[in-house]
C-alpha positions as CSV (number, residue, x, y, z in Angstrom):
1,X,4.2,0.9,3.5
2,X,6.5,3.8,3.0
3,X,7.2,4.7,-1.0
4,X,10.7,3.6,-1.7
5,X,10.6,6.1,-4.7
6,X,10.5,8.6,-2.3
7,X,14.0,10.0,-0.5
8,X,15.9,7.3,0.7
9,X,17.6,8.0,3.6
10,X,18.9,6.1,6.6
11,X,18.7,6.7,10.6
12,X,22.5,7.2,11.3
13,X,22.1,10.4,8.4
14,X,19.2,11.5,10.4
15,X,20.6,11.0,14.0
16,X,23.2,14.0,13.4
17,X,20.4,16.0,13.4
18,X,19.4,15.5,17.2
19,X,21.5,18.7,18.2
20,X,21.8,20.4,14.6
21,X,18.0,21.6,14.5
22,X,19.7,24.1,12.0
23,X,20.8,21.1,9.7
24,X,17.4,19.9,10.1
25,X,15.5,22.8,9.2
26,X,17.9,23.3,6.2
27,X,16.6,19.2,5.0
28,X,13.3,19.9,5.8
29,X,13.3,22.9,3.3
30,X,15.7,21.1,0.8
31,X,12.7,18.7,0.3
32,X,10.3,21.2,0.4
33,X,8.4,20.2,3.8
34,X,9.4,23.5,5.4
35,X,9.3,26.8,3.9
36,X,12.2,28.6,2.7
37,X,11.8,31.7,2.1
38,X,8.1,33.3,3.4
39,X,7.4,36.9,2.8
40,X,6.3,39.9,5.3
41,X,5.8,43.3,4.7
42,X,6.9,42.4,0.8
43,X,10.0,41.2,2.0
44,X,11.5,37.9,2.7
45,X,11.5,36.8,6.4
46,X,15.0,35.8,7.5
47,X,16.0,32.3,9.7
48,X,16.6,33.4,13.5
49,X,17.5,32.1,16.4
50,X,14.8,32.1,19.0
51,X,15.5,29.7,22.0
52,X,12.0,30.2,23.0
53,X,10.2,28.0,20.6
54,X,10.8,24.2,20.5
55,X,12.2,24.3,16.8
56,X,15.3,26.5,18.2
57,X,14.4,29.1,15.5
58,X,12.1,31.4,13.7
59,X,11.4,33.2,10.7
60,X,11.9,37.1,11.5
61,X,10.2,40.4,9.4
62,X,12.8,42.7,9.2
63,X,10.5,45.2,8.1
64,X,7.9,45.2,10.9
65,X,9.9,43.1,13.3
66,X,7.6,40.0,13.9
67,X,8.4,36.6,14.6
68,X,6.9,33.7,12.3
69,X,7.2,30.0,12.9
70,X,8.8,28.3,10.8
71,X,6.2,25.5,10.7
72,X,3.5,27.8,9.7
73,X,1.1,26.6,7.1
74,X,2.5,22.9,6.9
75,X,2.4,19.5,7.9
76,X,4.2,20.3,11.3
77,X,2.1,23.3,12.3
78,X,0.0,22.2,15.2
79,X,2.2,19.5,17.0
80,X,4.1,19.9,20.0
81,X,7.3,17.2,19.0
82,X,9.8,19.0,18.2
83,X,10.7,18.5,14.5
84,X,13.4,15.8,15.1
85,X,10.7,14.0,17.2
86,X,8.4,13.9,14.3
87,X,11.3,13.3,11.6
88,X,12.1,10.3,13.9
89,X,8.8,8.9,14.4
90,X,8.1,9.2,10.6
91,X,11.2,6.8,9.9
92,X,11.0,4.3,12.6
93,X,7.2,3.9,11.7
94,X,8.2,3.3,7.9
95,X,11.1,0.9,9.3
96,X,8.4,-1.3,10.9
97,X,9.8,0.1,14.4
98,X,6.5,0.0,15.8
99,X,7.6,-0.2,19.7
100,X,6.6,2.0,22.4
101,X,8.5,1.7,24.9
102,X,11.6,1.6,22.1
103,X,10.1,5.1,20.8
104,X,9.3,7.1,24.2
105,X,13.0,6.1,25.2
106,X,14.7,6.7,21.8
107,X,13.0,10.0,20.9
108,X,12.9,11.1,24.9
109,X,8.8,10.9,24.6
110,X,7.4,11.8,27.9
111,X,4.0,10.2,27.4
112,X,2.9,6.9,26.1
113,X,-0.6,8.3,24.8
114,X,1.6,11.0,22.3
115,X,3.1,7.9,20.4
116,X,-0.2,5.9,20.1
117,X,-1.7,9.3,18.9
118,X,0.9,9.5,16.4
119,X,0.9,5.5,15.1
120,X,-2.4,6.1,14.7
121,X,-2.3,9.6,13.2
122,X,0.7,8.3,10.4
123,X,-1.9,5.0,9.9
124,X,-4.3,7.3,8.8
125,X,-2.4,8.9,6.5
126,X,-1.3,5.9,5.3
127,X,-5.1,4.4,4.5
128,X,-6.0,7.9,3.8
129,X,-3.0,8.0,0.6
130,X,-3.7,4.5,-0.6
131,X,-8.0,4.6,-0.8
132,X,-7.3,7.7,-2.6
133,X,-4.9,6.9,-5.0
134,X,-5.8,3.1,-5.6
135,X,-6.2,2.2,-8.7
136,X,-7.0,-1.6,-10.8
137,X,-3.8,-3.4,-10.8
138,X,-3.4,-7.0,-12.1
139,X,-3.8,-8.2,-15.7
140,X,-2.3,-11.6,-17.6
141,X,0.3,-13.0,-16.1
142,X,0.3,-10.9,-12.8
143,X,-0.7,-12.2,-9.6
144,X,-2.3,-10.3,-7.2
145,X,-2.6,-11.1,-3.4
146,X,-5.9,-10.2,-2.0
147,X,-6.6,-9.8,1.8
148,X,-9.3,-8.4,3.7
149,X,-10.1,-7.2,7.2
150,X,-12.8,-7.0,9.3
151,X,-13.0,-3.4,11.1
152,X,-15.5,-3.2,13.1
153,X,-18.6,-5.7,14.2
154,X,-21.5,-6.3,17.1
155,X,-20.1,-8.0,20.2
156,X,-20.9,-11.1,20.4
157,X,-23.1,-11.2,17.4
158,X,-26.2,-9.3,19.9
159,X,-27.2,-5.8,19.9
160,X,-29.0,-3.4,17.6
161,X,-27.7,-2.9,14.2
162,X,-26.1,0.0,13.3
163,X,-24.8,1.6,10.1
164,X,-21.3,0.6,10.2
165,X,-22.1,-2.8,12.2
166,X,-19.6,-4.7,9.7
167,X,-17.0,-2.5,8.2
168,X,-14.6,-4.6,6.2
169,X,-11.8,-3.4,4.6
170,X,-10.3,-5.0,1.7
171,X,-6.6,-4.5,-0.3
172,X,-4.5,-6.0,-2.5
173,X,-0.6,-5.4,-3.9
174,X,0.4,-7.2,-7.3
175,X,3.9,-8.3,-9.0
176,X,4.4,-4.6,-10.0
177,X,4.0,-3.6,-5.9
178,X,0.9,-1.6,-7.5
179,X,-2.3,-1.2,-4.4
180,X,-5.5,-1.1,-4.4
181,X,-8.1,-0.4,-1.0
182,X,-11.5,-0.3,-0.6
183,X,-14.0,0.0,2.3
184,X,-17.4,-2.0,2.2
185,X,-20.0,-2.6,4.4
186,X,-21.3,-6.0,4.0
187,X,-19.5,-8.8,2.7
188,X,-20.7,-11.1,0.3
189,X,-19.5,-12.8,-2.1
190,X,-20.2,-10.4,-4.9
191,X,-19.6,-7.4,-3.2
192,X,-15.8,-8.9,-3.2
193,X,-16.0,-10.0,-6.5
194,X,-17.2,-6.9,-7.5
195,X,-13.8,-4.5,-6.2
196,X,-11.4,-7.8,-7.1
């Protein structure tokens, strides 16, 4: 699920970082998912050490003597993991590690709920990234394998029917490893043939 294009990197590199959250701030900012250099006061905050936030550190205004965190304005800004928590979540989910009880005890978790939060949270993203950037894939001489999945329905067949009574999702991945999703209501024959 996880682009191979993107940076390649493997557990054991990341493992140092469980008691280097220096080193791991440094990555995060190398590839751009943490700030490096946020201004205050016109200047440039500086990296401290601040054992009272999770992330061991914080950016610091030298000018007016505040204390900014260095997750501010990004992807890690309103969780509570600490950012080798995350980090390792991120990994093991694009690994296929998809246990709980191997995730609560690996990355010291203390509560089952905050990984199913976050399989489901990353899954989003996932969908989220490939509906919005699907695009026709195919053509002579390329096969395409087409699936599709059935989100949500009435139980048992009874009930009232509502809007989204039959939600089916529907995806496909060709020679090229190009995707394509695409929500739809009803299925029927054409409605399929129409987004194959």
């Amino acid at each position: 699920m996880c682009n191979a294009s993107m940076i390649e990197i493997r557990f054991d590199e990341l493992a140092h970082y469980k008691f280097k959250r220096s080193g791991l701030i440094e990555f995060l900012q190398t590839h751009l998912l943490l700030p490096k250099f946020p201004l205050c006061c016109g200047q440039t905050m500086k990296l401290a050490i601040r054992s009272s936030v999770i992330d061991g550190h914080a950016f610091r205004c030298l000018v007016c003597r505040t204390f900014s965190s260095i997750r501010k304005g990004t992807f890690f800004d309103k969780f509570k993991l600490s950012l080798y928590q995350i980090v390792m979540l991120l990994a093991h989910y694009c690994e296929g590690i998809h246990s709980q009880n191997f995730l609560i005890k690996q990355l010291e978790i203390g509560y089952r709920q905050t990984v199913v939060d976050w399989k489901s949270f990353v899954r989003y993203i996932f969908i989220n990234h490939v509906l919005n950037h699907s695009s026709q894939i195919g053509g002579h001489g390329i096969v395409v394998q087409v699936d599709e999945s059935l989100l949500c329905k009435r139980n048992y067949g009874v009930g009232r029917i509502l809007t989204n009574e039959v939600l089916w999702i529907v995806g496909g991945m060709d020679d090229t490893a190009a995707v394509f999703m695409d929500l739809m209501v009803i299925q029927r024959r054409n409605a399929l043939e129409e987004i194959i």
